[in-house]
C-alpha positions in Angstrom: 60.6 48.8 14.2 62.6 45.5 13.6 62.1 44.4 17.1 58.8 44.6 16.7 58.4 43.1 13.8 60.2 39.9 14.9 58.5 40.2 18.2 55.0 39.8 16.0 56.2 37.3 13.5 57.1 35.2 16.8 53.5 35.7 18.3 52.3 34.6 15.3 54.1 31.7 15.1 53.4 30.6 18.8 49.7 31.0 18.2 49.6 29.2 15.0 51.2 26.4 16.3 49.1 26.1 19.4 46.1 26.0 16.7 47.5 23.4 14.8 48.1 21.3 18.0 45.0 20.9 19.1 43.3 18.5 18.5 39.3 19.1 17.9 40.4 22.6 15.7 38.8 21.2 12.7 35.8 19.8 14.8 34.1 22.9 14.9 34.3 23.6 11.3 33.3 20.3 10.4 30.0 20.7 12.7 29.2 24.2 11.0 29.4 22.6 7.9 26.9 19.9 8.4 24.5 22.0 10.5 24.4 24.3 7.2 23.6 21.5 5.3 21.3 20.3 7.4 19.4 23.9 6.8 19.5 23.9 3.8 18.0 20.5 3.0 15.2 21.4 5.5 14.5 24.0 3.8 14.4 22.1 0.2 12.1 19.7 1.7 9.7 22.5 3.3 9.6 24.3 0.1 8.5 21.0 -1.6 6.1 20.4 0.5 4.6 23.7 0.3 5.0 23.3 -3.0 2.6 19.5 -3.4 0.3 21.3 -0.4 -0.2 24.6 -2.5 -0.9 22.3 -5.9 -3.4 20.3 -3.9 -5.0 23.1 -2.3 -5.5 25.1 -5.8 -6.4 21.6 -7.3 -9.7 21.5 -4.8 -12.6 22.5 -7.1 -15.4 24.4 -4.8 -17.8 24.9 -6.8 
């Protein structure tokens, strides 16, 4: 059981560096972050729109 667990805790520790020494590891992170918030102020302006368009559209006296 030892040997495994040292054989693990050196896995771990090769992978983890090979993550930290790349170098565009936090790009992809950083992309998903602004795409979300991208999303999410499309979706504020759509629902303001819809919003003024409904207003308008209810405002529209047809008779």
């Amino acid at each position: 059981m030892p040997a495994l667990l040292s054989y693990l805790t050196a896995e771990i520790r090769h992978r983890w560096k090979a993550v930290r020494d790349t170098k565009d590891g936090g790009y992809s992170t950083e992309a998903v972050l602004v795409t979300a918030l991208l999303v999410v102020l499309a979706i504020a302006v759509i629902a303001i729109i819809a919003t003024k368009v409904t207003g308008k559209a209810n405002s529209i006296n047809l008779g």
